[in-house]
C-alpha positions as CSV (number, residue, x, y, z in Angstrom):
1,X,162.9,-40.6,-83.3
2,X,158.9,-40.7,-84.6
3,X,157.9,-44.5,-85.8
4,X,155.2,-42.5,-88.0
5,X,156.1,-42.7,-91.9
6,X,155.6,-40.4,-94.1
7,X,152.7,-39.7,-95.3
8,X,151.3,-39.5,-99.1
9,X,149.1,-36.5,-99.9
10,X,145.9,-37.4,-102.2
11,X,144.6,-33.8,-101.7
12,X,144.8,-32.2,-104.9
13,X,144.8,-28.5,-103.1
14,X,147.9,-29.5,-101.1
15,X,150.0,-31.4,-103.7
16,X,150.0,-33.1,-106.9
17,X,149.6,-37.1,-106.9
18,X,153.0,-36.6,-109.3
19,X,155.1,-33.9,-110.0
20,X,157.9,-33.7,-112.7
21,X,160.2,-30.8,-113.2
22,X,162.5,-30.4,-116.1
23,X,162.9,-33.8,-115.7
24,X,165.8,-35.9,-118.1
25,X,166.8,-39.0,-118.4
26,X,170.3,-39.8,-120.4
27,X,172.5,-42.8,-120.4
28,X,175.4,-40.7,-122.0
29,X,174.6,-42.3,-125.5
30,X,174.7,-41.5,-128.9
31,X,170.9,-41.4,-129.0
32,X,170.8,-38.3,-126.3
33,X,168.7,-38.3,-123.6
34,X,165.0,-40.5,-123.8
35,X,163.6,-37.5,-122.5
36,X,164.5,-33.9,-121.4
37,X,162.8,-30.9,-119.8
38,X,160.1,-32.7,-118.8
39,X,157.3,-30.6,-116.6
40,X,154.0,-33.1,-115.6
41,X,151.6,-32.9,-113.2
42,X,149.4,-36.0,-112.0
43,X,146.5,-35.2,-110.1
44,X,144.4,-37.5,-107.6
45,X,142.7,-39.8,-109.6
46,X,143.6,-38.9,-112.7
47,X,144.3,-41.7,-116.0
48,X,147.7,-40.6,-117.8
49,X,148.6,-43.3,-120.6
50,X,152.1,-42.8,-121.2
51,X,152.7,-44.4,-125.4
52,X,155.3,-44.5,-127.1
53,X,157.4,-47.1,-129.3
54,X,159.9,-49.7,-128.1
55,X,162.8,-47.9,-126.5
56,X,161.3,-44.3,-126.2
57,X,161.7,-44.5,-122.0
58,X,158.2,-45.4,-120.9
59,X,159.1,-48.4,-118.6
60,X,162.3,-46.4,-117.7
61,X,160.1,-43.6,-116.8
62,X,158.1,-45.9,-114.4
63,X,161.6,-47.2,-112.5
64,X,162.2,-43.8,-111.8
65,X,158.6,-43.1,-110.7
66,X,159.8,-46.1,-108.3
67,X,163.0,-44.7,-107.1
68,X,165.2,-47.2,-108.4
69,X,167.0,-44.9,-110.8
70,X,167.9,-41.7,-110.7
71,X,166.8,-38.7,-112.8
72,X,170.2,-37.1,-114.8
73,X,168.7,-33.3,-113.7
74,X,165.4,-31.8,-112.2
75,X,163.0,-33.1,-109.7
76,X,160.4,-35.9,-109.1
77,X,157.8,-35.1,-105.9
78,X,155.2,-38.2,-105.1
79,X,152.6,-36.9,-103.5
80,X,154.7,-34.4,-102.1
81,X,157.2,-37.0,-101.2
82,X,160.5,-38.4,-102.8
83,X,160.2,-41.3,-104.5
84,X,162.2,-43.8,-102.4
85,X,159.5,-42.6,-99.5
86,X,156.9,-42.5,-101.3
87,X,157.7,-46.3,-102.0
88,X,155.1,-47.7,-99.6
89,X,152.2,-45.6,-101.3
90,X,152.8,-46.7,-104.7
91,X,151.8,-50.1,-106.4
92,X,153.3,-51.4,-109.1
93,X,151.7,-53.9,-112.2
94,X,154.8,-55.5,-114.1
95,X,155.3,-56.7,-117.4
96,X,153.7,-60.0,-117.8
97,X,156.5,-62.8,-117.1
98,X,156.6,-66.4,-117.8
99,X,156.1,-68.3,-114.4
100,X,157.6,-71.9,-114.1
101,X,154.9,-74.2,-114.5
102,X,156.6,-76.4,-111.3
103,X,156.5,-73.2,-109.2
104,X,154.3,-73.3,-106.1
105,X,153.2,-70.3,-105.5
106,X,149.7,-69.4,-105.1
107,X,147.3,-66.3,-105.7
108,X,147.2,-65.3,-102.3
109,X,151.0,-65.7,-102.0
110,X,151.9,-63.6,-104.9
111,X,149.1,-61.1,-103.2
112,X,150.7,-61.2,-99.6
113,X,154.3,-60.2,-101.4
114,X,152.4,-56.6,-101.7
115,X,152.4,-56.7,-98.4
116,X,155.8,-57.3,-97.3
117,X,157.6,-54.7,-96.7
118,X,154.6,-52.2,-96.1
119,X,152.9,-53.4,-93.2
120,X,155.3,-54.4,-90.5
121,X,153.7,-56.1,-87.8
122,X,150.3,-56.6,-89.2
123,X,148.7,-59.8,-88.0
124,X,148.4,-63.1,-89.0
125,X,144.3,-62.3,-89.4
126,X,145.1,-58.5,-90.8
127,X,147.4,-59.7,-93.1
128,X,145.2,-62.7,-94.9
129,X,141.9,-60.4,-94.3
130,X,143.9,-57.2,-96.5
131,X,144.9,-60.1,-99.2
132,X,140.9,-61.8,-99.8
133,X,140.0,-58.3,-99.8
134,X,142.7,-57.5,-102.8
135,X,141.7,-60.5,-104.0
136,X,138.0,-60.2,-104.2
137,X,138.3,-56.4,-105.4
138,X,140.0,-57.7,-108.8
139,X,137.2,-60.3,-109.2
140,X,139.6,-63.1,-108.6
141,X,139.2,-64.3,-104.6
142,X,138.2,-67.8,-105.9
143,X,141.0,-68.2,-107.3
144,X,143.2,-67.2,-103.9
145,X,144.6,-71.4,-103.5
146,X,145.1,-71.6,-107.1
147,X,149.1,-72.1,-108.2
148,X,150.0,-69.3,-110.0
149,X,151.4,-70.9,-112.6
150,X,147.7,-72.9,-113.6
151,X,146.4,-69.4,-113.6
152,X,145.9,-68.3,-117.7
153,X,147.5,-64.8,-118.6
154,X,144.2,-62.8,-118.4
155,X,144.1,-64.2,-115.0
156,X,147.8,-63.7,-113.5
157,X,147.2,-60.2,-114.3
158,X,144.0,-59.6,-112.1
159,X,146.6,-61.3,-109.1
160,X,149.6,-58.6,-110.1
161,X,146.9,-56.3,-109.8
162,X,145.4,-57.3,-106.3
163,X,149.4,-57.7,-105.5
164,X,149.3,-53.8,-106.3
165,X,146.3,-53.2,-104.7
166,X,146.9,-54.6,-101.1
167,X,149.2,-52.3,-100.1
168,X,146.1,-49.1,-100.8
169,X,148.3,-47.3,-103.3
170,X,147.6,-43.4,-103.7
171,X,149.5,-44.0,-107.0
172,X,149.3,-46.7,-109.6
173,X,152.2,-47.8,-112.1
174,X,150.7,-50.1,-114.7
175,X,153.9,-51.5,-117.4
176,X,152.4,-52.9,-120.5
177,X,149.9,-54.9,-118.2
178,X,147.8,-56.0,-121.8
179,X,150.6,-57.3,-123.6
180,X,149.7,-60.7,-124.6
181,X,146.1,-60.4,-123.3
182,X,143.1,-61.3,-125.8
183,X,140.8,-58.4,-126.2
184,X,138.4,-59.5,-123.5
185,X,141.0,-59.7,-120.6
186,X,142.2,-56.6,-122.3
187,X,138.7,-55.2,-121.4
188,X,138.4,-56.5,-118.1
189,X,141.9,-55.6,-116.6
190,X,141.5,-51.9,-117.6
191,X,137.8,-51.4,-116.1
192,X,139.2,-53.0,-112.8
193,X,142.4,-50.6,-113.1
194,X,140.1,-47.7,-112.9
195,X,137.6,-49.0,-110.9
196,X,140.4,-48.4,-108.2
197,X,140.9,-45.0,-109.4
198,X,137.5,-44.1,-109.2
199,X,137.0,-45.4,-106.1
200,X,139.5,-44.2,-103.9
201,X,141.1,-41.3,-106.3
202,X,143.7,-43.5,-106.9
203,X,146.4,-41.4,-110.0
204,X,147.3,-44.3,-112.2
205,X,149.9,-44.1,-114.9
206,X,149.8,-46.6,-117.7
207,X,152.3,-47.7,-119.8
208,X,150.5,-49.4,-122.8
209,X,150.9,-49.8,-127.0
210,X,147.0,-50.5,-126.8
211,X,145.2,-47.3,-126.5
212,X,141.9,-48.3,-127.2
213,X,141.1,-50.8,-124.5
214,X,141.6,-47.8,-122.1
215,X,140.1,-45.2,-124.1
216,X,137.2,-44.7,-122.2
217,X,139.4,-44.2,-119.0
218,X,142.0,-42.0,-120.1
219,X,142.5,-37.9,-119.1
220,X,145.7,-37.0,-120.9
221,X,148.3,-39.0,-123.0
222,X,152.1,-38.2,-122.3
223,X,153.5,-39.8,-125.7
224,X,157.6,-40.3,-125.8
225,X,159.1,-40.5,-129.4
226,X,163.1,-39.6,-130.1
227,X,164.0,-37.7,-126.7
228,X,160.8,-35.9,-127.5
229,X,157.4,-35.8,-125.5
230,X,153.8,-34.3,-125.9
231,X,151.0,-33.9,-123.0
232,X,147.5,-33.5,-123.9
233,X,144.2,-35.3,-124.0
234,X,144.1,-37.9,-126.7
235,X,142.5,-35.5,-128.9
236,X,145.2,-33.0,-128.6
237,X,148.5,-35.9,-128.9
238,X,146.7,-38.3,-131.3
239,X,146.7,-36.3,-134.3
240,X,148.4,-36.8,-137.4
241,X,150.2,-33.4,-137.1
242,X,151.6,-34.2,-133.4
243,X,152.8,-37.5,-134.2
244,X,154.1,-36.3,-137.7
245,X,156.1,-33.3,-135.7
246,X,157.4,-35.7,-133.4
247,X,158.4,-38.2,-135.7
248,X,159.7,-35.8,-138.3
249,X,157.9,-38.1,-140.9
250,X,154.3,-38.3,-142.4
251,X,152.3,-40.0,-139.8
252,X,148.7,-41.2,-140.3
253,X,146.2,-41.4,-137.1
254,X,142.9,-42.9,-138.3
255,X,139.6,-43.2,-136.4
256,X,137.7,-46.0,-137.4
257,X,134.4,-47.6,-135.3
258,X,135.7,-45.7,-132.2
259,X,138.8,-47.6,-132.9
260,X,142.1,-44.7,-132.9
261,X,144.9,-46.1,-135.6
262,X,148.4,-45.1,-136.1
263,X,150.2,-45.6,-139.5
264,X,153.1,-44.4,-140.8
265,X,155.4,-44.9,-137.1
266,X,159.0,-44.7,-138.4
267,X,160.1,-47.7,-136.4
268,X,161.3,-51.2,-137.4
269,X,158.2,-52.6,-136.2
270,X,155.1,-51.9,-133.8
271,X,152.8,-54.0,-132.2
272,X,149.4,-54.4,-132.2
273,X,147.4,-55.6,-129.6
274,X,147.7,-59.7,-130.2
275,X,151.3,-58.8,-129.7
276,X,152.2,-59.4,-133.0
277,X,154.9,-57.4,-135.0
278,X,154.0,-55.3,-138.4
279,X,155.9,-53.0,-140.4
280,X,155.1,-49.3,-140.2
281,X,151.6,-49.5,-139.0
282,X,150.4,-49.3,-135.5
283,X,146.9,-50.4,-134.8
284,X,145.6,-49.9,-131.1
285,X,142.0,-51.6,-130.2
């Protein structure tokens, strides 16, 4: 039996970073299905921000992306791989979580849990030279001793992210990783999300209500609404027509400073980019 693993392709002439075919989702519900028939191709270092409002199946999406559930009908390919072993090729940003302010843990600990798992029988050396180097590619190795808990939010992101990072993903899942952020951090975790991309051709998907913080990153937008999808660039999805056809209701898309606005969502609420919840109105720094 060969010890060699599976390999991740990140030639673009050989395979697609991610490939979806006819792809559905559906819990059996009343709803229907989040989303059906869905055909997407990531390529090597490509930006695709996946939008959509509460409940549509973005973070859903991304569990499948990391094999832990199961697509109702069609195919998912990573990098010419299945997902479950593709696993080790894939980094993952979470949802920003409370951490217990008595918890011990430090920067480079959190870090080093990329690790696990991936690299068995690294060294001692390896192992804490791969987490400074995570670390220090983020902008945050002086803060490798630091409890995580003392860390603010801005800055327990940039340690998810070098958590991501230290396993070299070929693909990078990003869930809702500026929720909560002020517009600065905002800024600075998106330019060191692509940073990787650009760098190593790293395909990053990113789940996000705030558009505009990415903007100058993105390729395409796949935006989820009703069981529904589009794929475009964001001058092709974010259109009042699109979203209106979507939606099946008036929707307004506004752009205003550079600044892309969404009014008219027929949802109970959406959320802007301090988190907070408004009626019918979407804004996305």
């Amino acid at each position: 039996m060969s010890s060699q693993q599976p390999r991740l392709v990140r030639d673009s002439t050989k395979a697609p970073a991610l490939s979806l075919r006819q792809a559905s989702l559906d819990f059996g519900g009343r709803g229907g299905p989040l989303w059906s028939g869905l055909d997407l191709d990531v390529q090597p270092g490509e930006f695709l921000a996946v939008l959509g409002g509460n409940g549509s199946g973005k973070t859903t999406l991304l569990r499948c992306l990391l094999g832990l559930l199961p697509l109702t009908s069609g195919t998912l390919r990573i990098g010419g791989l299945s997902a479950r072993a593709a696993r080790r090729h894939v980094g993952y940003v979470p949802q920003q979580r409370r951490i217990d302010p008595l918890t011990p843990l430090r920067a480079r600990d959190m870090v080093g849990f990329g690790l696990d798992g991936h690299r068995w029988g690294i060294s001692r050396r390896g192992r804490a030279e791969k987490i400074e180097a995570a670390l220090d590619v983020v902008g945050a190795l002086d803060l490798a001793n630091v409890p995580v808990a003392l860390l603010s939010g801005g800055q327990q992101q940039l340690v998810r992210i070098a958590q991501a990072l230290a396993c070299d993903p070929g693909l990078l899942l990003c869930d809702e990783p500026l929720l909560s952020l002020d517009l600065n951090h905002q800024r600075v975790v998106a330019s060191v999300v692509n940073q990787r991309r650009t760098a190593h051709a790293t395909s990053v998907i990113f789940v996000t209500h705030e558009i505009n913080p990415i903007l100058p990153y993105v390729d395409r937008v796949l935006y989820l609404a009703g069981g529904r999808f589009r794929i475009g660039t964001v001058d092709e999805v974010l259109t009042s027509p699109v979203l209106s056809d979507l939606y099946d209701a008036p929707v307004d898309v506004l752009r205003v400073g550079g600044r892309i606005i969404v009014a008219g969502v027929p949802e109970l609420a959406d959320v802007d980019y301090h988190g907070h919840r408004h009626q019918s109105r979407m804004e996305l720094p």
